[in-house]
N, C-alpha and C positions, 0 to 999 in steps of 0.2 A: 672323275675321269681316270681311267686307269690307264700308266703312265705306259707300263713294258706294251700295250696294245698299241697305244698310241707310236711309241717309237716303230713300232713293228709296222704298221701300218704305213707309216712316214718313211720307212727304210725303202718299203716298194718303191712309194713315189718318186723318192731322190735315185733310185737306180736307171729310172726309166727318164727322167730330167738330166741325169749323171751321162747320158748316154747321149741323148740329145746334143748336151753341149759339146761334147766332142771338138765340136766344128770349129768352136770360139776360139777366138783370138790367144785370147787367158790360158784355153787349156791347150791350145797348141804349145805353147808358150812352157808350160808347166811340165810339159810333155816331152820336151825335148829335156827340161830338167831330168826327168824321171830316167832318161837312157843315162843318163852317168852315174846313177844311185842303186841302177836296176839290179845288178848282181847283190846287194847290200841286203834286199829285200825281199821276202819271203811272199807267197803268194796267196794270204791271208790278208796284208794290206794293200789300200787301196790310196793314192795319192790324192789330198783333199786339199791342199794349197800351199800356199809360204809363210813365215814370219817374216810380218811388220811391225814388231814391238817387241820391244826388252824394255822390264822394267823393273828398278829395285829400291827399296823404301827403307834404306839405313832407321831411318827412324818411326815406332809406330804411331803412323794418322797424320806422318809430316808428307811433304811434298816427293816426288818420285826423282830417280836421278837415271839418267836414259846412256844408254848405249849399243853401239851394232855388235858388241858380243858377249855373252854371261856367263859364268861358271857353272854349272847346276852341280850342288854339293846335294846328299841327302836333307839338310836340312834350309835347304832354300837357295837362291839363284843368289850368286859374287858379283860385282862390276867392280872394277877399279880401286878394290883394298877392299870394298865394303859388303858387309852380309845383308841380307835381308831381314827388315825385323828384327837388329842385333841393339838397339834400343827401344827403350820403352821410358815414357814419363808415369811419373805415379805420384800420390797423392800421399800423405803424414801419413793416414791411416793403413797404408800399403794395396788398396787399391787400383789397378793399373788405369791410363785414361787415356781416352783414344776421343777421335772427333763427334762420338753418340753422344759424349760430356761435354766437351768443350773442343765444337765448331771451327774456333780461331786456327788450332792445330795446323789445320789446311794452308793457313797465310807462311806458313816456315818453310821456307824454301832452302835443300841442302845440297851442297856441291861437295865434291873429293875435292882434297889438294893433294897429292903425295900418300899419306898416311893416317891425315889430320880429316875430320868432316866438319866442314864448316857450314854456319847456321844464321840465316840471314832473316829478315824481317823487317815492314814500315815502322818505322821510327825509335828501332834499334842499332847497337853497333854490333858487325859481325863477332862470332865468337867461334871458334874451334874446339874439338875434343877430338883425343888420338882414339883411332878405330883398333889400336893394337896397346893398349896400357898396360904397364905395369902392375902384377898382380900384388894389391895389396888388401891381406885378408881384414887386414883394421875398418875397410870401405865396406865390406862385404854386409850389404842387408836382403832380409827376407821381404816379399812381397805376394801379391796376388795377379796371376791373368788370368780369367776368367774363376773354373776350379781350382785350379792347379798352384798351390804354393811351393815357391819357390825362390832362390836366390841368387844377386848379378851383386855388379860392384857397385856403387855413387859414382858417378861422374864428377864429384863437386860442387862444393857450395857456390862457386861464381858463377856455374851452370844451372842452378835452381834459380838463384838469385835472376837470371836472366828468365828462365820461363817464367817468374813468377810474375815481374814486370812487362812481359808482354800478353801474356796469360789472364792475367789481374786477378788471380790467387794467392793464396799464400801456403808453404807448404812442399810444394809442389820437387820433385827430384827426376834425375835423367842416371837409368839403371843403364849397362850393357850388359852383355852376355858375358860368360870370362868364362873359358874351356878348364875343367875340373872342374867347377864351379856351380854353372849353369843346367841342366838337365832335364829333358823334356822331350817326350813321344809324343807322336803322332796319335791320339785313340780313337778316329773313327771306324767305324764297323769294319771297311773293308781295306785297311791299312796292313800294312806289313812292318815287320821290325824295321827295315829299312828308312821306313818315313819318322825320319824327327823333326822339333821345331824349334825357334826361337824364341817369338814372341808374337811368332803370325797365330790369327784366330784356330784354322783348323787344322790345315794342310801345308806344305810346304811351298806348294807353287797353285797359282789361279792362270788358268786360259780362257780369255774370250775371244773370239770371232766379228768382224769388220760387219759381217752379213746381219748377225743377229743385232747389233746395236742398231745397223742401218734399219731394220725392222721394226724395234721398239721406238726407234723415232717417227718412221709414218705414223703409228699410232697415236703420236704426244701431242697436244694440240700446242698451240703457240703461248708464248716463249720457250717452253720448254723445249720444242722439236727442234730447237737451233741453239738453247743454250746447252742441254743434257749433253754429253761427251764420253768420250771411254776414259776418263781420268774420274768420273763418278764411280767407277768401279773397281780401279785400280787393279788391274791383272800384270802378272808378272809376263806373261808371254801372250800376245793377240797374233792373230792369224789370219790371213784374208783368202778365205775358203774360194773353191771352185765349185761348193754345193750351196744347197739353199739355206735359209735361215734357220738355224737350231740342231743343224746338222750333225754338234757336238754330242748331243744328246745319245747320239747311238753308236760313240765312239769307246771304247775300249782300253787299247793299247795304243799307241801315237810313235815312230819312229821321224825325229828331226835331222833332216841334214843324211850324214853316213853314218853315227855313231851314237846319234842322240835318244834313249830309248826310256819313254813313260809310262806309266799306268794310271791310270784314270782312277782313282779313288770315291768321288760321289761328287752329285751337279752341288753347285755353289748357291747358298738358300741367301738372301740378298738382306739388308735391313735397312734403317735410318740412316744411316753413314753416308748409303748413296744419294740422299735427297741433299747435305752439303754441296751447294756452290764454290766450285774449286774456282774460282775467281773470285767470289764476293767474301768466300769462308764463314758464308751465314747457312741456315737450314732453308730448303728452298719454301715459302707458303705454301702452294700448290702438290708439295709432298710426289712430287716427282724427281726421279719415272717409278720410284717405290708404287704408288699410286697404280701406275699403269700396269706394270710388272703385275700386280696383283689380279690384275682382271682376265689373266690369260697365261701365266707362268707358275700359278700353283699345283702342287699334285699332291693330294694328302697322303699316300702313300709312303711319301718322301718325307713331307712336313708341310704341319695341316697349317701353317702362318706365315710364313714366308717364302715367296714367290723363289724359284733359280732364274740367275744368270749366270754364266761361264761354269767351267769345269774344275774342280780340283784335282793334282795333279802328284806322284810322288816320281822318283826316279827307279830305273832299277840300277844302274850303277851310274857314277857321277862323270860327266863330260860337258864339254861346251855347246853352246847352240851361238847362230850368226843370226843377223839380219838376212831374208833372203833365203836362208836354208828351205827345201820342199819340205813337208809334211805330208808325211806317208799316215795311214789311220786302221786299225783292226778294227770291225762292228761289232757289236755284243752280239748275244745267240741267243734267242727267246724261244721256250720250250711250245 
């Protein structure tokens, strides 16, 4: 299938469904947003709906920590003291290890206090590590994410020592990021200098769509159409469109709110990760919605193994986004 044909195609339909809905409630709704934002906004973009999610994952493959407003730094979305993807667990061998290795990850559930991210777990005692440490270069090891090696501080030994006991590893350490330190771009194709990372897989920010999940679920047959969730996928920013399903797909540029302004970097190609049950923090058997995803979301063009869901996302300069902010959208231009 050829994907720019296919959006192309799909652009007509949602113009003429875009138009249709007019009348609804939602876009009236959305509409009267758009008169206090309208001077903000160029006539290129077209209003495509609000945010209803912020979400940011201090640790990577642990649990998300929610809020109604986010920092968007270049290198990934702030809540509450805390980066995105500003730890990482890793292995003796320097290895990084995320829920594709070990599933449990999922059961770690992390809150802010202040300064401190604390780190909770069944049949653990909480424990803390300061989000802002002390640099000390005696801590400093080398490790691996993905290609890319690279170096963050120890967290400490009473912090290994706890993942390793919940974990049932041995080994096992909690890197953070530490500025001078740490260092890492962004290197997909369509990236700019602007886009750096942490310790997130590609991109600095992931957005899904309310529409498109609720899609992939009429698909899933049961249990899965009622367990699968938008925490399988872990997007930093969701959105609950005024278009149809996959509407992202032909999105561009994205202006949030009055000030909030993105670039689309490339569709989000999906893996194993999402088949964890962020409730059970086992691998699903049924290998859903991976599964499903794959029957209808591949585009070899893109990548010939793994299915998209959601968008990657970079910023062009760094600002806030709320709960509730509209969602203005450029569409790409196919020759």
């Amino acid at each position: 299938m050829d994907f720019s044909k296919l959006l192309e195609h799909k652009g007509v339909i949602l113009a003429v469904v875009g138009g249709a809905a007019i009348a609804t409630v939602g876009v009236l709704y959305m509409s009267r947003r758009r008169k206090q934002h309208i001077h903000d906004i160029d006539d290129q973009y077209e209003l495509v709906g609000e945010v209803t999610g912020l979400y940011c994952y201090p640790v990577k493959s642990m649990q998300a920590i929610e809020h109604e407003v986010g920092f968007c730094s270049f290198a990934g979305i702030r809540m509450m003291n805390a980066r995105d993807r500003q730890f990482v667990v890793v292995r003796s061998n320097g290895d990084f290890v995320t829920q594709r290795q070990i599933s449990k990850l999922a059961g770690i559930k992390v809150t802010m206090e202040g300064r401190e991210l604390k780190m909770q777990a069944d049949g653990m005692p909480d424990i803390k590590v300061p989000v802002n440490p002390a640099k000390n270069l005696n801590a400093v090891v080398g490790f691996r994410v993905w290609k890319d090696t690279m170096a963050g501080q120890d967290c400490g030994q009473e912090v290994g020592e706890w993942l390793n006991q919940y974990l049932g590893e041995q080994g096992l350490r909690m890197i953070i990021m530490m500025p001078g330190i740490t260092d890492r771009s962004c290197q997909l194709p369509t990236s700019t200098g602007k886009d750096k990372l942490i310790f997130q897989d590609d991109a600095p920010y992931l957005l899904t769509t309310e529409q498109s999940l609720a899609d992939l679920k009429q698909r899933l047959d049961a249990p899965a159409n009622e367990e699968v969730t938008m925490k399988n996928f872990r997007p930093n920013i969701v959105v609950k469109t005024t278009k149809e399903a996959w509407d992202e797909d032909n999105w561009s540029h994205l202006i949030i709110g009055k000030n909030m302004r993105m670039r689309v970097i490339f569709p989000m190609a999906r893996c194993l990760l999402t088949t964890v049950d962020p409730e059970t923090f086992e691998r699903r058997k049924d290998g859903e919605p991976l599964k499903t995803l794959k029957s209808f979301r591949i585009f070899p063009e893109l990548d010939k193994t793994n299915p998209m869901f959601g968008i990657n996302l970079g910023v062009e300069f760094e600002n806030s986004v709320r709960i509730g902010d509209p969602v203005y959208a450029r569409r790409k231009k196919f020759a």
